[in-house]
C-alpha positions as YAML, in Angstrom:
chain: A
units: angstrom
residues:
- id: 1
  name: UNK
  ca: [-1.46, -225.10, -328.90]
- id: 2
  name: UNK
  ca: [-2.57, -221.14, -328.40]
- id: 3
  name: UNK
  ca: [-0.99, -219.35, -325.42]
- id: 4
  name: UNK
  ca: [-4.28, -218.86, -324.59]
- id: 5
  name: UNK
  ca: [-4.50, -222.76, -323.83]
- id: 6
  name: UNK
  ca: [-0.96, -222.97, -322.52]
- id: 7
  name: UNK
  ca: [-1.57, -220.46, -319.58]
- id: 8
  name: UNK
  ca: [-4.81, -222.07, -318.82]
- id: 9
  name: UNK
  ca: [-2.65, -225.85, -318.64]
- id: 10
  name: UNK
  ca: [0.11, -224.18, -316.84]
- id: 11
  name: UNK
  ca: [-2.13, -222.92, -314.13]
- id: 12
  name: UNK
  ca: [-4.21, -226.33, -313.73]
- id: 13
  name: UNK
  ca: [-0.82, -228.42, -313.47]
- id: 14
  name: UNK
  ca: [0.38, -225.81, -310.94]
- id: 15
  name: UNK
  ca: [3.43, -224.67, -313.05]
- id: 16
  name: UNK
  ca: [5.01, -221.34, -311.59]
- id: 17
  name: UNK
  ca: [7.79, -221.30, -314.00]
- id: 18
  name: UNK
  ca: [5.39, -222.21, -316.82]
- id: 19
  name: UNK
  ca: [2.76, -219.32, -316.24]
- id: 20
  name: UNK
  ca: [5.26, -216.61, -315.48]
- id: 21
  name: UNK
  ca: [7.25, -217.25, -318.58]
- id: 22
  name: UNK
  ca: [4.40, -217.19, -320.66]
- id: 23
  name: UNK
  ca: [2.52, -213.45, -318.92]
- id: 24
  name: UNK
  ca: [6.21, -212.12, -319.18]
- id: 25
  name: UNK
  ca: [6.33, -213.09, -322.95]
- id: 26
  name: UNK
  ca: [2.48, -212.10, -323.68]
- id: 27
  name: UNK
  ca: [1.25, -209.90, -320.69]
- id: 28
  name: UNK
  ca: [-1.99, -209.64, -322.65]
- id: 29
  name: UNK
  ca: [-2.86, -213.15, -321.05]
- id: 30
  name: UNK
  ca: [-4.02, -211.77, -317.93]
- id: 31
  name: UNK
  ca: [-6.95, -210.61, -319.87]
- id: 32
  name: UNK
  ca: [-7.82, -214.29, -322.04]
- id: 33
  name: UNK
  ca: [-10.73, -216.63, -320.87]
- id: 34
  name: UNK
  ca: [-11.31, -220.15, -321.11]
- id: 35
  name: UNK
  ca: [-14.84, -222.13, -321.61]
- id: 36
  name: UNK
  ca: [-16.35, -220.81, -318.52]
- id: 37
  name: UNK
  ca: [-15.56, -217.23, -319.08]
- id: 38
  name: UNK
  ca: [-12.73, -217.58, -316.04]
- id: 39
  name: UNK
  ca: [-9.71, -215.27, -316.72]
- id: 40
  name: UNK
  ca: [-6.81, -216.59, -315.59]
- id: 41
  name: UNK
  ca: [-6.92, -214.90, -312.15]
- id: 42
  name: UNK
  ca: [-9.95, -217.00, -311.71]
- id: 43
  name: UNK
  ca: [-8.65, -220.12, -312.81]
- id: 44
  name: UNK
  ca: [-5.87, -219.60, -310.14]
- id: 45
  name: UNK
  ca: [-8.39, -218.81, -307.52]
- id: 46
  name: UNK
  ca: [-10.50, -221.93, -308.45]
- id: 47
  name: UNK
  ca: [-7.89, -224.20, -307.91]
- id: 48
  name: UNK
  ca: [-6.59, -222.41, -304.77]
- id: 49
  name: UNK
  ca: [-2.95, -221.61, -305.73]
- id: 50
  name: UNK
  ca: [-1.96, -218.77, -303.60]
- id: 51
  name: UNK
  ca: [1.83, -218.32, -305.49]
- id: 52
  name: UNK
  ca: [-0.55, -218.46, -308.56]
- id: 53
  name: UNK
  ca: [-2.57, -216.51, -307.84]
- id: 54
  name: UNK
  ca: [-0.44, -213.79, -306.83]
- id: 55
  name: UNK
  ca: [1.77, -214.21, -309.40]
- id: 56
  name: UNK
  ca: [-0.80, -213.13, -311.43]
- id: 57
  name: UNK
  ca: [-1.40, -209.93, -309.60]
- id: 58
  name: UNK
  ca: [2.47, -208.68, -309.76]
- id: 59
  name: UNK
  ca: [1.55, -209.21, -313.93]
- id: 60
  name: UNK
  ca: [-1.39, -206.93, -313.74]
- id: 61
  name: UNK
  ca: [-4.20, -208.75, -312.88]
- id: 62
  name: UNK
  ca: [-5.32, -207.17, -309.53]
- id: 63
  name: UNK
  ca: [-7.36, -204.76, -312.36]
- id: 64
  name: UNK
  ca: [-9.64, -207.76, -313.66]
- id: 65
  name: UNK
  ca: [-10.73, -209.39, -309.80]
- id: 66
  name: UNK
  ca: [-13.91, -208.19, -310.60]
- id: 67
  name: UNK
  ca: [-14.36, -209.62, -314.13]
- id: 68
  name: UNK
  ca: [-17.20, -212.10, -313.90]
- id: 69
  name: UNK
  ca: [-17.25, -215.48, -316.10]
- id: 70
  name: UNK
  ca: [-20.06, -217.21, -317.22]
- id: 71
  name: UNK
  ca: [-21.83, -217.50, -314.25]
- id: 72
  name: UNK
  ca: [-21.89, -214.08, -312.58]
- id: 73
  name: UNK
  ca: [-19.01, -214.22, -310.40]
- id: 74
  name: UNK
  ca: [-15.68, -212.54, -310.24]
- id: 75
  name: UNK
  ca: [-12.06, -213.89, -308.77]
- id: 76
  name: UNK
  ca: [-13.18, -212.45, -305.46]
- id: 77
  name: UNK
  ca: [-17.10, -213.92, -304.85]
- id: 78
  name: UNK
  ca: [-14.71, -217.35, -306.27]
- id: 79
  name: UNK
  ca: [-12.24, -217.39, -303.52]
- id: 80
  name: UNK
  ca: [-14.91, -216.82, -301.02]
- id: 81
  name: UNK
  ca: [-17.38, -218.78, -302.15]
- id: 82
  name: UNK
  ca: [-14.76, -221.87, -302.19]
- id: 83
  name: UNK
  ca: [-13.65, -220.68, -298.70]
- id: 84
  name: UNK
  ca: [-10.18, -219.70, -299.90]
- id: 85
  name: UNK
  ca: [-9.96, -217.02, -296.86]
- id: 86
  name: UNK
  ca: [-6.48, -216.05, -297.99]
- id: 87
  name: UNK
  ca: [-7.30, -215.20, -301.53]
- id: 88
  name: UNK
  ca: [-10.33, -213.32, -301.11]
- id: 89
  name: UNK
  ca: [-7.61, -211.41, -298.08]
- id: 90
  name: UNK
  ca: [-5.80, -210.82, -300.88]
- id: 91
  name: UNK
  ca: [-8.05, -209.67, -303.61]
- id: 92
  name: UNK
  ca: [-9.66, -207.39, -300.60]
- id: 93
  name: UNK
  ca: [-6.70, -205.60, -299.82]
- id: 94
  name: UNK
  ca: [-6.03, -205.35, -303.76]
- id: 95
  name: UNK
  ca: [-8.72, -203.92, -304.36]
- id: 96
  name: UNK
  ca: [-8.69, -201.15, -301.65]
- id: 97
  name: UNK
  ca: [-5.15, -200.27, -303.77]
- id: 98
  name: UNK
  ca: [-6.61, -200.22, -306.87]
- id: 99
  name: UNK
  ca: [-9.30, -197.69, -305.20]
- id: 100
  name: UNK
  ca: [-6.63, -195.80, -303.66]
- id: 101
  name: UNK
  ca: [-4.89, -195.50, -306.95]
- id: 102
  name: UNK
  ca: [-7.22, -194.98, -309.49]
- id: 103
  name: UNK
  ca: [-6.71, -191.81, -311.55]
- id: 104
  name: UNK
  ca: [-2.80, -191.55, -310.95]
- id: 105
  name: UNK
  ca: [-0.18, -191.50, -313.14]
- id: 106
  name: UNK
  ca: [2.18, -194.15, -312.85]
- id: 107
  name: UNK
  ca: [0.78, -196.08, -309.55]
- id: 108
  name: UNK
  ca: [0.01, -199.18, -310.01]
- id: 109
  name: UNK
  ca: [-1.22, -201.97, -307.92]
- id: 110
  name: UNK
  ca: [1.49, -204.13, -305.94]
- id: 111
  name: UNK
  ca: [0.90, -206.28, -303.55]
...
């Protein structure tokens, strides 16, 4: 089975341990999609794991909420749009880093 696959089964079974072992041993899997076009930060947000999804974030992923899948819409219009108030709190405040930041060296977006 690909990473690719494995990160996208982690995140659906709920698997903490499962996801973070595999974005610290490929942290190029923020950036994968599955079927739909979700990135994993989507996937997360789908399903409506908060520890997922913000374990995602502290691996980089706060850079990609806007990435839209197949259907037009990014991690954020997601969250809201499945009335996950907290994550779309999240990915608001995110974002206003990642403005905040853009164009320096070394920042980077923690949460």
């Amino acid at each position: 089975m690909s990473a690719e696959r494995t990160i996208f089964d982690a995140l659906t079974r709920g698997d903490h341990r499962a996801a973070k072992r595999l974005l610290v041993a490929n942290p190029a899997l923020v950036r994968t999609t599955d079927s739909y076009g979700n990135i994993p930060l989507a996937h997360a947000t789908l399903i409506g794991n908060i520890d997922l999804v913000m374990l995602l974030l502290e691996h980089k992923s706060a850079a990609f909420v806007y990435t839209k899948n197949n259907d037009g819409q990014g991690s954020q219009q997601i969250a809201i749009s499945n009335r996950h108030e907290t994550i779309a709190e999240l990915f608001r405040r995110s974002g206003r880093l990642l403005k905040r930041n853009r164009g320096k060296p070394g920042k980077t977006t923690i949460l």
